[in-house]
TORKE-64309 format. One line per 10 residues: number of its first residue (from 1); for each residue x, y, z of N, C-alpha, C. Coordinates in steps of 0.1 Angstrom, whole numbers, always signed. Layout:
<marnus>
NUM) X/Y/Z/X/Y/Z/X/Y/Z | ...
</marnus>
This chain:
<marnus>
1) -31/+374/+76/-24/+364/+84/-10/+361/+77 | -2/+355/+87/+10/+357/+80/+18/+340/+75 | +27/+341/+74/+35/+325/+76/+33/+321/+84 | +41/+321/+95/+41/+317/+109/+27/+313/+112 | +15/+318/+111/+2/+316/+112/-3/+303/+105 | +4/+301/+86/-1/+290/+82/+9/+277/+87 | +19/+282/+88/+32/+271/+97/+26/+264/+108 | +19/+273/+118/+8/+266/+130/-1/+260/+126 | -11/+262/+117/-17/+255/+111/-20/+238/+106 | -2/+241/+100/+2/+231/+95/+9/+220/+103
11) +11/+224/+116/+18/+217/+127/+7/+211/+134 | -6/+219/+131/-15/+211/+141/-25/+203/+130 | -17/+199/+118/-28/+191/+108/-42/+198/+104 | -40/+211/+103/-50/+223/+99/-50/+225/+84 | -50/+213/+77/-39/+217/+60/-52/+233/+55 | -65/+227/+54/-73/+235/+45/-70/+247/+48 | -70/+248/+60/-67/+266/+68/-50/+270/+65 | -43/+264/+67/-26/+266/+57/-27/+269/+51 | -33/+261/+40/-35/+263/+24/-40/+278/+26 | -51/+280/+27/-62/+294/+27/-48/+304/+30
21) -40/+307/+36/-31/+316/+41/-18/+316/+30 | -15/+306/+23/-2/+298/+18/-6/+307/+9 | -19/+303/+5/-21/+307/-12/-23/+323/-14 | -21/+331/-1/-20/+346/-5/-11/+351/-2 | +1/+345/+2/+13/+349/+5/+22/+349/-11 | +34/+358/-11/+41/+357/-20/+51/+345/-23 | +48/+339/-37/+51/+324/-44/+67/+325/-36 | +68/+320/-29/+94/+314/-30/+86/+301/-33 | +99/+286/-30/+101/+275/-27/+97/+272/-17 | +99/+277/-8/+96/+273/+7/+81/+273/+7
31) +71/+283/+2/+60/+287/+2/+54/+275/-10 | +61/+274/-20/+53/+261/-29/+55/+245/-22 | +66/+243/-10/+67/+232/-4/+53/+230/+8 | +55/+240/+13/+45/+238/+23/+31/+235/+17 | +27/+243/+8/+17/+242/-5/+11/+224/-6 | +26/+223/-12/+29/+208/-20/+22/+194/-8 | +33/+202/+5/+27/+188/+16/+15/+196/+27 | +7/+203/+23/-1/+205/+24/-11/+193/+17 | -14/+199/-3/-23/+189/-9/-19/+176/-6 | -11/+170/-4/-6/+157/+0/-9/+151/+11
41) -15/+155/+20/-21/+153/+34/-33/+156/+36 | -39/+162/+26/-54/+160/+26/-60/+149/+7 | -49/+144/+2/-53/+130/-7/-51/+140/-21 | -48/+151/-23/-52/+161/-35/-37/+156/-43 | -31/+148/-44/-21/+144/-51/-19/+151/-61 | -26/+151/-72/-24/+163/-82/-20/+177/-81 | -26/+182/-71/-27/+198/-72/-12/+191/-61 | -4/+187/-54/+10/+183/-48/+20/+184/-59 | +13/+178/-71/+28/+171/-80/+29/+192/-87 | +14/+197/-90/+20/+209/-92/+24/+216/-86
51) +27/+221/-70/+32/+227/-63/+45/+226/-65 | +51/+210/-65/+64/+207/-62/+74/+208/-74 | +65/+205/-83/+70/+211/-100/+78/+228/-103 | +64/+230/-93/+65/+246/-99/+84/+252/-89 | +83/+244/-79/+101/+241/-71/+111/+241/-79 | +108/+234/-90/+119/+227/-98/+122/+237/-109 | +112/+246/-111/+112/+261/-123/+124/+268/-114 | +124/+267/-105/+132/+282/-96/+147/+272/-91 | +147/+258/-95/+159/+255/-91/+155/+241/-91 | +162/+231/-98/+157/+220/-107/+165/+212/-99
61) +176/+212/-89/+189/+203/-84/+186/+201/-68 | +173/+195/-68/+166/+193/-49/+161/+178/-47 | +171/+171/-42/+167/+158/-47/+151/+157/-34 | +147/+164/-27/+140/+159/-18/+125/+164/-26 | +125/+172/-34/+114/+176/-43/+112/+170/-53 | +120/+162/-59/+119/+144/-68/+113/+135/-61 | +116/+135/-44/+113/+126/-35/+96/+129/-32 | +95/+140/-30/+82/+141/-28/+75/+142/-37 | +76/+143/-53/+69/+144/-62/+65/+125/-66 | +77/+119/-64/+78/+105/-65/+64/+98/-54
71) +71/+103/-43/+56/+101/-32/+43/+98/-37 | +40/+111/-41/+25/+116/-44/+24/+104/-56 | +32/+102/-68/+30/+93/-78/+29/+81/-73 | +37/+75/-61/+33/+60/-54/+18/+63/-53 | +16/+71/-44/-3/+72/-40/-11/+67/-51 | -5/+73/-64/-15/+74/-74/-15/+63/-81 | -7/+53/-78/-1/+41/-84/+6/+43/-96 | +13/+55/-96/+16/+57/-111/+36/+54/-106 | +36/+37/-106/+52/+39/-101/+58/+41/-110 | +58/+36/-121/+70/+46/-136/+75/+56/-132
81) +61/+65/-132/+71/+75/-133/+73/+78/-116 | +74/+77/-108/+75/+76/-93/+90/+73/-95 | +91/+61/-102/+106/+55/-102/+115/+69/-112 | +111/+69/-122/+119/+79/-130/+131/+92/-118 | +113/+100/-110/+118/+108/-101/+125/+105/-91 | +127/+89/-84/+135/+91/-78/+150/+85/-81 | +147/+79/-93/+162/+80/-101/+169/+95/-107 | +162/+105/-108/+173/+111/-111/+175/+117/-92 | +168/+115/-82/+171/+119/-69/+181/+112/-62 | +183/+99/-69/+193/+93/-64/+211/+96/-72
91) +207/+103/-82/+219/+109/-94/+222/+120/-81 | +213/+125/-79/+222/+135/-71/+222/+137/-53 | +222/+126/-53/+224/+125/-35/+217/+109/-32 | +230/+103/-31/+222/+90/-30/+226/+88/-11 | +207/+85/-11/+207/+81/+4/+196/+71/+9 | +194/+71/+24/+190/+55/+26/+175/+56/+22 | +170/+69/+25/+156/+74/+20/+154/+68/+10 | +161/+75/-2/+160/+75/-12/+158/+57/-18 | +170/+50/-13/+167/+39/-18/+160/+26/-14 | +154/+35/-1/+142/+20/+8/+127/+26/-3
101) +128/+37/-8/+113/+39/-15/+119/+34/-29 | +131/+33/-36/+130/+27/-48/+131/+13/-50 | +133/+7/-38/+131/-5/-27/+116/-9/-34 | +107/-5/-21/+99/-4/-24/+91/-4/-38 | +91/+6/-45/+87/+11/-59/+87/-7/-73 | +100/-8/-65/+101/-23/-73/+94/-31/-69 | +95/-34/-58/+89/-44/-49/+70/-46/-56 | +68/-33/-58/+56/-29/-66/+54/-31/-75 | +63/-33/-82/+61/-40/-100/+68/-51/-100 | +69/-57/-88/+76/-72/-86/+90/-77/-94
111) +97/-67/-93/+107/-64/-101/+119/-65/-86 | +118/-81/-83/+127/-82/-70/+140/-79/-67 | +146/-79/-79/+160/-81/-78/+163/-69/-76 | +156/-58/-84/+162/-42/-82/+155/-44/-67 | +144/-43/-63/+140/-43/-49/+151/-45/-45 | +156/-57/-37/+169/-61/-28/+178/-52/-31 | +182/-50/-45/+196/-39/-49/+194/-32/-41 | +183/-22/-37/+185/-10/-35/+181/-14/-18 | +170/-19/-18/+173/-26/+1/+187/-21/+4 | +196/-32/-3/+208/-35/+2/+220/-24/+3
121) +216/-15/-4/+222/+3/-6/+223/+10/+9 | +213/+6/+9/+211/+7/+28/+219/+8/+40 | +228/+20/+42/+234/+20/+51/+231/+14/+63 | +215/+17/+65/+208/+10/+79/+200/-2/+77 | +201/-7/+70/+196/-20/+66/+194/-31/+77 | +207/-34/+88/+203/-39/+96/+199/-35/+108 | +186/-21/+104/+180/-18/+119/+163/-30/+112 | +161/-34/+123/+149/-43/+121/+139/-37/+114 | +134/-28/+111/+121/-26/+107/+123/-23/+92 | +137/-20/+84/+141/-25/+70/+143/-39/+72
131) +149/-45/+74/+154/-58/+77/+134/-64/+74 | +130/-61/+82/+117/-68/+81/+112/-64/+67 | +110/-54/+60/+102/-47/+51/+114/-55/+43 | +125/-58/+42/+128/-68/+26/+125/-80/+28 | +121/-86/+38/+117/-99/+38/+107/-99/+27 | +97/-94/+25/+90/-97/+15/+95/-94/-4 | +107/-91/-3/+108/-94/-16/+117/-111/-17 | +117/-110/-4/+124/-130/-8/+112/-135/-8 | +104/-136/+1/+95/-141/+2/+82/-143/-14 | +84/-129/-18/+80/-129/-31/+86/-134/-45
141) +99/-141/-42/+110/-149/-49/+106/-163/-44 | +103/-169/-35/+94/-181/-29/+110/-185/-23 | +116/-174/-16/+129/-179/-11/+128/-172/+5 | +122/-187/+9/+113/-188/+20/+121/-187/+36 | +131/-200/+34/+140/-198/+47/+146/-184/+47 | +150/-171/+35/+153/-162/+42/+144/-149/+44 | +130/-152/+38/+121/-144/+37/+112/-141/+53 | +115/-160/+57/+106/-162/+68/+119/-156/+82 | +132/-159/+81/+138/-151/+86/+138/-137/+92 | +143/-133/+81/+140/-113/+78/+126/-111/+85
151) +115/-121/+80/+100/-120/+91/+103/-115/+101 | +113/-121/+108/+108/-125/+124/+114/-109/+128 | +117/-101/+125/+126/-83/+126/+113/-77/+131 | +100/-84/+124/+89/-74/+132/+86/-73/+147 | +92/-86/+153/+88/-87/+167/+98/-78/+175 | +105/-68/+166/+117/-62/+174/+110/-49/+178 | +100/-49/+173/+93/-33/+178/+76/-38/+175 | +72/-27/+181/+59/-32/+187/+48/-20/+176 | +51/-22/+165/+42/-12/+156/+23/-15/+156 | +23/+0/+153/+10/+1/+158/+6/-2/+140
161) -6/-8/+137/-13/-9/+123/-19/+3/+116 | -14/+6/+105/-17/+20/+98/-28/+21/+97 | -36/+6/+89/-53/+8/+89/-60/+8/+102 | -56/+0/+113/-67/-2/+126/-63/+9/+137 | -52/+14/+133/-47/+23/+150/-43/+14/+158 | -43/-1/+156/-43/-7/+165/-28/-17/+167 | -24/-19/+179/-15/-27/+179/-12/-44/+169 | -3/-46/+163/-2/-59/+154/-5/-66/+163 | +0/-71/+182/+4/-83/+185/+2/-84/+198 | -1/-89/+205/-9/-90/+224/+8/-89/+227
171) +10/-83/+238/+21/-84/+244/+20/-96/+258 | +28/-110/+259/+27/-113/+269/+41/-117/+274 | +44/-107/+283/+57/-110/+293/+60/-119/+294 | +52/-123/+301/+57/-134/+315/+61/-145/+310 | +59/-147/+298/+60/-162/+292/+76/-159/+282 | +84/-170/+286/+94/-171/+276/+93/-174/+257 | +96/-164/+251/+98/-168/+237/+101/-180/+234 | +98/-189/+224/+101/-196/+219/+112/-197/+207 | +122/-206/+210/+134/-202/+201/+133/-216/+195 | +123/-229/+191/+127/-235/+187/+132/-252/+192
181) +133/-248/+203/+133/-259/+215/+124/-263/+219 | +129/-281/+224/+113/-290/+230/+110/-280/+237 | +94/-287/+239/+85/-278/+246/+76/-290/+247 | +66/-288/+263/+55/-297/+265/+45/-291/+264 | +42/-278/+264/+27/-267/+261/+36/-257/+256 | +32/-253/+241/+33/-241/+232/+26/-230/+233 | +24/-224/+239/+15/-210/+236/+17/-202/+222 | +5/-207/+214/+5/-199/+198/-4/-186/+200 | -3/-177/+197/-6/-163/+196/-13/-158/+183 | -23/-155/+181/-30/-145/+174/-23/-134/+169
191) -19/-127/+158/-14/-117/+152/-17/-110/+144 | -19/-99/+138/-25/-95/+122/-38/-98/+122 | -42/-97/+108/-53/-99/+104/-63/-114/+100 | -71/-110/+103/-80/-123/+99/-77/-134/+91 | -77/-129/+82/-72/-131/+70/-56/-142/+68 | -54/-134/+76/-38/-143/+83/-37/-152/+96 | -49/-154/+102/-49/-165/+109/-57/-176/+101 | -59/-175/+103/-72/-188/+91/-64/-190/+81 | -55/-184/+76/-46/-191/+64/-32/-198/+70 | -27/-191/+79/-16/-198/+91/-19/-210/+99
201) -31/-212/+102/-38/-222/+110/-31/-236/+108 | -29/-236/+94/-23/-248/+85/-10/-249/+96 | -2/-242/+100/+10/-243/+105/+10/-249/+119 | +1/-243/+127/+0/-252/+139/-5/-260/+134 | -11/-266/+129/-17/-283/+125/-6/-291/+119 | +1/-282/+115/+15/-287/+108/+24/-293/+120 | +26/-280/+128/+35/-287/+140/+30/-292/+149 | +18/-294/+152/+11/-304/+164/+12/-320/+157 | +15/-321/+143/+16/-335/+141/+31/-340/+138 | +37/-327/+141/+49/-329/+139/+52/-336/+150
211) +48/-330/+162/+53/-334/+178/+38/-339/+184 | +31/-347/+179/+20/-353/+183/+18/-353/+202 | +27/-354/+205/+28/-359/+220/+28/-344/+226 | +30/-333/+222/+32/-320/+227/+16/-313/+226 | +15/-304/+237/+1/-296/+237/+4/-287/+230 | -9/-278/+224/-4/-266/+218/-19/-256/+221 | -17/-247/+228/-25/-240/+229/-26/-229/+219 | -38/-222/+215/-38/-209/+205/-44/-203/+211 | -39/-192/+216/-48/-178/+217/-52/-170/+210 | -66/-170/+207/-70/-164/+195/-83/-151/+198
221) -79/-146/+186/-98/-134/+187/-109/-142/+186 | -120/-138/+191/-131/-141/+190/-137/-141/+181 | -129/-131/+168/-137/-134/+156/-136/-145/+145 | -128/-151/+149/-121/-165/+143/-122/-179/+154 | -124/-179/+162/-121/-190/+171/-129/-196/+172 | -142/-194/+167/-154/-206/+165/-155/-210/+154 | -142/-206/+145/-146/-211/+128/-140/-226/+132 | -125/-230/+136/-116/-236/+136/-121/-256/+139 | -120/-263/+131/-115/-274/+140/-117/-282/+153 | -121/-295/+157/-112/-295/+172/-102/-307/+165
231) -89/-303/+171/-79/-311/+170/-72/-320/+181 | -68/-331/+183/-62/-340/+195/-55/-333/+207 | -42/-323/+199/-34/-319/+208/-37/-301/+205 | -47/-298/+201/-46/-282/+200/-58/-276/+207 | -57/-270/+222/-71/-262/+221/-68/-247/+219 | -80/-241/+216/-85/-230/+215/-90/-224/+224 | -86/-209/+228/-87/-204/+239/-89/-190/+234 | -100/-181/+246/-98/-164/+244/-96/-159/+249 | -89/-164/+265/-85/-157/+278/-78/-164/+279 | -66/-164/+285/-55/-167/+297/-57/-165/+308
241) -60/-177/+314/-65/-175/+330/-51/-185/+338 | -44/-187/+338/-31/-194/+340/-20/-196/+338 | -11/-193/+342/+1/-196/+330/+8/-211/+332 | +6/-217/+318/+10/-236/+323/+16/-238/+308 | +22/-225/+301/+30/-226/+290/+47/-226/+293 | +54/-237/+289/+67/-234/+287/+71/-223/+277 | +64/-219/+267/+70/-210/+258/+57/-205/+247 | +62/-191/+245/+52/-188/+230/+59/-180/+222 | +50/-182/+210/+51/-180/+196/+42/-171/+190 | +41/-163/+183/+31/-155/+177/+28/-164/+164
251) +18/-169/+156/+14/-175/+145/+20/-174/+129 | +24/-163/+133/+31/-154/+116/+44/-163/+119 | +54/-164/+127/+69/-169/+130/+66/-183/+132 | +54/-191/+129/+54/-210/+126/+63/-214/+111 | +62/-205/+99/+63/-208/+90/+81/-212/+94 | +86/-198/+99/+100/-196/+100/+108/-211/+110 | +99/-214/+123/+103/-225/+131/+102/-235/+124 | +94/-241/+115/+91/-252/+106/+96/-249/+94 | +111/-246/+95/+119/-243/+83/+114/-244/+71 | +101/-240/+65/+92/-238/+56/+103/-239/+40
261) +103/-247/+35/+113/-246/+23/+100/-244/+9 | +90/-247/+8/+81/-248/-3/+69/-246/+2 | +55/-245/-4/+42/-240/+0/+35/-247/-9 | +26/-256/-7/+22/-262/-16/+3/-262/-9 | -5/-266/-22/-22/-267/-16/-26/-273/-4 | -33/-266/+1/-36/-270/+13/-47/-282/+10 | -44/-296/+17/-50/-312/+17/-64/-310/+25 | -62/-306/+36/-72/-307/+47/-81/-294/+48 | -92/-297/+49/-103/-285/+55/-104/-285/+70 | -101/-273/+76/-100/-272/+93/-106/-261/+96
271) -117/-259/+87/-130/-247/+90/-142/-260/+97 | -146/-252/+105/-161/-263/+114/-171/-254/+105 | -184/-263/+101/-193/-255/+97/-203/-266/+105 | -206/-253/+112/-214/-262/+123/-231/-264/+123 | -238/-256/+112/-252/-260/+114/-253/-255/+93 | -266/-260/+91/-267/-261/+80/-284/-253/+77 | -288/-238/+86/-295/-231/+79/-296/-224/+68 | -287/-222/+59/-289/-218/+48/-293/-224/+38 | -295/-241/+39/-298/-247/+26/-314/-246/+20 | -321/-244/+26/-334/-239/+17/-334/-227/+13
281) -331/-215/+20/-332/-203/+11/-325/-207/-3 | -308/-214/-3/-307/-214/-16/-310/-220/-29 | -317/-231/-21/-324/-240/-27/-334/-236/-37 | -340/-224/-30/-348/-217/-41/-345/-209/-51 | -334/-207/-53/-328/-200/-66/-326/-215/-76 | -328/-212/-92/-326/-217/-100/-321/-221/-106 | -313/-206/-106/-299/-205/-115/-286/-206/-106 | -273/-203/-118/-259/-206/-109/-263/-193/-95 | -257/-196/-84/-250/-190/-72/-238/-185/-74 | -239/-171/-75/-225/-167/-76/-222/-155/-60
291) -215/-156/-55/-209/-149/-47/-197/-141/-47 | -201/-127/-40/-188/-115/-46/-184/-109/-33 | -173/-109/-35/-168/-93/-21/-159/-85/-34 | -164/-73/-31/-158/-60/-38/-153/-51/-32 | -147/-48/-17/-145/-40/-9/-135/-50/+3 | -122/-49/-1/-115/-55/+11/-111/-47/+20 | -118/-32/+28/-118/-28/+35/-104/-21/+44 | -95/-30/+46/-84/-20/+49/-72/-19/+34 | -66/-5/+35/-64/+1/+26/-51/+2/+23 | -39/-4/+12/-28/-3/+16/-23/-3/-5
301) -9/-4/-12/-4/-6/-20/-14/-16/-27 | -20/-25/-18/-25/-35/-24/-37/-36/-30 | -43/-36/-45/-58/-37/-47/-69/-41/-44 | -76/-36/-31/-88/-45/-27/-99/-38/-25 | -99/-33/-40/-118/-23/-37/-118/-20/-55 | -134/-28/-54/-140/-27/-70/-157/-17/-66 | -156/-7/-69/-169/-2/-67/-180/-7/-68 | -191/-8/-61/-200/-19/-63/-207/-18/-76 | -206/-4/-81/-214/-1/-93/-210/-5/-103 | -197/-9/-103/-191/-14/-115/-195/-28/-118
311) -201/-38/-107/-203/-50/-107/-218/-54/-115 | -227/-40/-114/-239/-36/-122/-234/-46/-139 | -224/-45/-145/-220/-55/-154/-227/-66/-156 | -231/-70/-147/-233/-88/-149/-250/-88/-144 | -254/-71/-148/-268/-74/-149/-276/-84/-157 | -272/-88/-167/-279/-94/-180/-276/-113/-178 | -269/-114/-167/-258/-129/-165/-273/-138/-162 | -272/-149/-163/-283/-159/-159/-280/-161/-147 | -278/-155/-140/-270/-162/-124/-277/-151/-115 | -276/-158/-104/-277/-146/-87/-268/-150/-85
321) -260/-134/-81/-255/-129/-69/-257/-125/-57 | -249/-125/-50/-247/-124/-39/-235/-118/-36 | -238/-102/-28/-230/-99/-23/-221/-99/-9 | -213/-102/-5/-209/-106/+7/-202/-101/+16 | -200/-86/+14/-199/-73/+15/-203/-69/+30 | -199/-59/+36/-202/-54/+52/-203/-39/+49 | -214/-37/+58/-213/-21/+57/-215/-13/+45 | -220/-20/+37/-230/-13/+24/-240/-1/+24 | -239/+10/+22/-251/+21/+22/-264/+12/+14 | -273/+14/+22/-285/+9/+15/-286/+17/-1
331) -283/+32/+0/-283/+39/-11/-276/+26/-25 | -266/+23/-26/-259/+20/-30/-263/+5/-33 | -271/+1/-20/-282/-16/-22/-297/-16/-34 | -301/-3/-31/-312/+2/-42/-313/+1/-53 | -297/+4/-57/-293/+6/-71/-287/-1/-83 | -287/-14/-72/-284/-29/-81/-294/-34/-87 | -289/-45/-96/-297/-49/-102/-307/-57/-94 | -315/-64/-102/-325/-75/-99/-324/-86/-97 | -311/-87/-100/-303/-107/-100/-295/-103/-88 | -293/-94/-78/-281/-88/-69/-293/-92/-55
341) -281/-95/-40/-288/-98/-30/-275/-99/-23 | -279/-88/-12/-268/-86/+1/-269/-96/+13 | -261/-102/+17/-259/-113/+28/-250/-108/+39 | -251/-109/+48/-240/-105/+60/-243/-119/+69 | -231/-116/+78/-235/-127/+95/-243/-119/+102 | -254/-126/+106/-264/-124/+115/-257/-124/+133 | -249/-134/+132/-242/-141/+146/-228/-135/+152 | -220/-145/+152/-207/-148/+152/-199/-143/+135 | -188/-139/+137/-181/-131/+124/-179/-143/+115 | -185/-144/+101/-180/-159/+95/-186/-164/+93
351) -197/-168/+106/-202/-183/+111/-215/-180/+102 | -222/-171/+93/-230/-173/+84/-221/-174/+71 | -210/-166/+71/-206/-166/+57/-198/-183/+58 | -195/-193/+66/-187/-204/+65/-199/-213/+57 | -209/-208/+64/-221/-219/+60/-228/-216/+45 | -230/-200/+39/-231/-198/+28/-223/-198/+18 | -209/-203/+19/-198/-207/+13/-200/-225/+6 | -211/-231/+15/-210/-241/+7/-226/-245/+1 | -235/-234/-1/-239/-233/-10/-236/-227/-23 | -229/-219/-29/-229/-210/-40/-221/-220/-51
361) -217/-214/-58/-212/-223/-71/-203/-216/-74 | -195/-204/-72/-185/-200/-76/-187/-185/-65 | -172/-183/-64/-166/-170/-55/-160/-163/-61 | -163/-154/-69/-150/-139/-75/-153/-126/-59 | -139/-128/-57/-135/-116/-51/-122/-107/-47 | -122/-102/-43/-109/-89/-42/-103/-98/-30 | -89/-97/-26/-84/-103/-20/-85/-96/-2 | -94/-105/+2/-99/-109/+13/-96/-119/+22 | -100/-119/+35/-102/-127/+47/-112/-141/+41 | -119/-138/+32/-129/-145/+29/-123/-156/+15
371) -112/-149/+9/-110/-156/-1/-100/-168/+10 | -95/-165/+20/-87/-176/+29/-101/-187/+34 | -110/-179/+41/-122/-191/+42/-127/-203/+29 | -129/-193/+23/-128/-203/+13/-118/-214/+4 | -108/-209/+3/-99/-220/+0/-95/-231/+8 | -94/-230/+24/-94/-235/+37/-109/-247/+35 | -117/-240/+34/-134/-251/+28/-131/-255/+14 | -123/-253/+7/-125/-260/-5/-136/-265/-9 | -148/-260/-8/-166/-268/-18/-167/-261/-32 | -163/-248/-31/-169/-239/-43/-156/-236/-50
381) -150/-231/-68/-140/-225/-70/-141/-209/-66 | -131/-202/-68/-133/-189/-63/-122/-187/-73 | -129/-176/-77/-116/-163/-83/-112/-154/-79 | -98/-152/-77/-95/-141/-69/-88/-126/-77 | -93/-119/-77/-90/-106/-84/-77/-100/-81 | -69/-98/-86/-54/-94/-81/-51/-85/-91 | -49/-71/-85/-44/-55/-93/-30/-60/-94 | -24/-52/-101/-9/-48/-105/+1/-51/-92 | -3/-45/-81/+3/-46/-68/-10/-54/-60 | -3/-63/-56/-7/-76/-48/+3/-82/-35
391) -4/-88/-28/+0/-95/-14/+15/-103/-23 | +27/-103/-14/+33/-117/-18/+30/-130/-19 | +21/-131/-9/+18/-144/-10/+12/-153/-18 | +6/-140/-33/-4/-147/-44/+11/-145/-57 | +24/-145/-47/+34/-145/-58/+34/-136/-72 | +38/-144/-85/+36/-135/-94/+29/-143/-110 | +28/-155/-107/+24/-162/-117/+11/-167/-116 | +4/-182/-123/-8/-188/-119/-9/-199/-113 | +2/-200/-106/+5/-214/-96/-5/-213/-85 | -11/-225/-81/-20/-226/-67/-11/-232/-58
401) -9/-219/-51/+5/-227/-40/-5/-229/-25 | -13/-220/-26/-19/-218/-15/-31/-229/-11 | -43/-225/-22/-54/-231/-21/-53/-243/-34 | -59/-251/-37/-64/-256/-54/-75/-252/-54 | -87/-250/-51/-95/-236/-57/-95/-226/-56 | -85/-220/-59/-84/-207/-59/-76/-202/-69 | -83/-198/-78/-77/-195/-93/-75/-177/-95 | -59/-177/-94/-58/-160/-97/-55/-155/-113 | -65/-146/-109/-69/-136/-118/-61/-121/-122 | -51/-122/-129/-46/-103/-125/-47/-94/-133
411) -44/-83/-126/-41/-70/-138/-25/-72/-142 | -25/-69/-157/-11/-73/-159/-4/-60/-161 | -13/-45/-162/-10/-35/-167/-11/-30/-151 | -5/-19/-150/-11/-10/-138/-23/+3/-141 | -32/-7/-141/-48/+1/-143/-57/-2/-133 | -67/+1/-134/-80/+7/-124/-84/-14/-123 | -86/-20/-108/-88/-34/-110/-100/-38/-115 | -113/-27/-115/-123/-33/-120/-125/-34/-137 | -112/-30/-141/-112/-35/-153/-110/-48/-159 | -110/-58/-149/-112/-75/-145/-123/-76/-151
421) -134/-69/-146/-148/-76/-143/-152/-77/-162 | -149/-74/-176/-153/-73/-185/-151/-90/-187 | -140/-94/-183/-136/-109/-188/-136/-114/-178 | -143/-113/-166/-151/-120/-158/-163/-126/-162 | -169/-114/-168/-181/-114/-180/-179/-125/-189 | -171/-125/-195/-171/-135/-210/-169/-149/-203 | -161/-150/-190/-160/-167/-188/-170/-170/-175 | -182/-163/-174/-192/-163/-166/-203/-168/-180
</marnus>
């Protein structure tokens, strides 16, 4: 078979069958590139950085094979040297590529200020979807009015979610944007993840008492809408069967309208926990209640998966756990200890975990939808596990800006996160 054969291949996301062809063809550049983003498209990072290496033997001055070697090192969390390669890529052809990933790369070791530098290198800087992606290094500076600004660039395009396939944001026409102006009925909108409504929530509560006399409707998922509250001027809704809104809002862009200057713990609990079946099962345990999520399930720069086997640790602990976990291989439930016990929602999404949240005695977990439940409930402390690269929102120090129980935990090195769990151990 020939080139052209693994070229087709490689056009229809055929890598293994590419590869098989690639690798009997005679070695040029061209032939170790295709190679390189081949293993790179099926996760083989390693066997990538040597393909693209072996480029650099036959001609060492390609800034786009720094670029892609740099790539494969973001994957592997190895930014050092990620940054190295695409500093000398930017020695020899500096472009907007180049410096939205060294952008980035900072942004990753929270090293903001180069972040911005190189943002701002940016010939295209003010097309929206850069414009939005530096918001979060202000934002990660706690330099809020222009972080929440730069925010609002996401509503300029309609991006689909890398982890779900799925759209960020409901589209609704008919109704006028809100820019900010009175209003007698607000239409608030549902956006993102779980995780990010239940922690936002605070903001319409914020501006319904701002403008007491104003309605505010939320349109929300079903998988959240029975946790919430009832409030004077806020209902909650899961259809739109009318339109009786002067204007809406998507939930992420409240911070930005309520010119958000500082973030401080949240006073009020506005989770409903509406029935109280769990208190005799736990009743029967002895010892402390500890509760864990080890698997934050969608997948990004950010740390949110500790193998469950690693948690095997805290076999010897005087305590039960509880895992709080979804989608567990029973394989993998077998193999726990004796003090270990899996819990899910039987019901409604939450509506068991809201209610088992205020039995336990402490929460360690990976940064979750759940670590927002709980801080929002405030009953139990929780520790929240934070890798090297983390959300902005848990900043970069040990301030509780968000919750007051919720005490962060980090990696200070860029290493594997369940290397937490040893001095989890000693102050358990």
């Amino acid at each position: 078979m020939t080139e052209n054969d693994a070229n087709l291949f490689l056009s229809q996301k055929e890598y293994t069958k590419a590869l098989a062809i690639y690798q009997t063809l005679p070695v040029t550049g061209v032939i170790l590139n295709q190679m390189g983003i081949c293993y790179f498209s099926i996760s083989d990072y390693e066997n990538a950085i040597l393909q693209f290496k072996k480029i650099l033997t036959i001609k060492n001055n390609l800034p786009e094979v720094y670029n892609n070697i740099a790539n494969c090192y973001v994957q592997l969390k190895k930014y050092k040297t990620a940054e190295t390669c695409l500093l000398i890529s930017i020695k020899l052809q500096s472009d907007n590529g180049t410096h939205f990933a060294l952008g980035n790369i900072y942004f990753y070791m929270k090293n903001y200020t180069q972040s911005l530098y190189h943002y701002h290198q940016m010939t295209n800087l003010q097309d929206p979807p850069n414009l939005y992606n530096c918001s979060f290094s202000y934002l990660a500076q706690k330099d809020f009015l222009t972080g929440f600004s730069l925010y609002e660039n996401r509503l300029k395009t309609q991006a689909i979610c890398p982890q779900t396939n799925e759209p960020l944001r409901v589209e609704i026409p008919c109704i006028p944007n809100w820019n900010g102006q009175k209003y007698k009925h607000l239409l608030v909108i549902y956006e993102q993840g779980i995780g990010d409504n239940i922690q936002y929530f605070r903001f319409i509560l914020q501006l319904s008492r701002k403008f007491p006399d104003r309605k505010i409707t939320y349109f929300c998922k079903n998988t959240i809408a029975h946790l919430f509250s009832s409030f004077p001027n806020i209902q909650i809704v899961l259809h739109l069967s009318e339109n009786i809104f002067d204007y809406k809002c998507y939930i992420m862009s409240l911070p930005f309208f309520l010119k958000i200057e500082t973030i401080s713990p949240l006073l009020e609990n506005y989770i409903s926990v509406k029935s109280n079946i769990w208190k005799i099962y736990f009743d029967s345990f002895s010892v402390k209640k500890i509760g864990f999520v080890h698997n934050g399930l969608l997948s990004s720069f950010i740390e949110k998966y500790i193998p469950l086997s690693n948690w095997h640790i805290f076999h010897d602990v005087h305590a039960h756990f509880f895992c709080l976990g979804k989608d567990i291989p029973e394989s993998e439930k077998q193999n726990c200890p004796k003090n270990f016990s899996f819990l899910e929602d039987t019901g409604k999404p939450f509506e068991d975990t809201s209610q088992i949240l205020c039995h336990l005695d402490l929460l360690i977990s990976v940064d979750t939808a759940i670590v927002h439940l709980a801080g929002v409930q405030n009953k139990i402390p929780v520790w929240l596990l934070l890798g090297y690269g983390s959300d902005w929102r848990w900043f970069h120090g040990q301030e509780k800006h968000w919750y007051s129980n919720v005490e962060l935990i980090r990696m200070t090195e860029n290493k594997e996160l369940s290397q937490l769990l040893p001095e989890i151990k000693k102050r358990l």
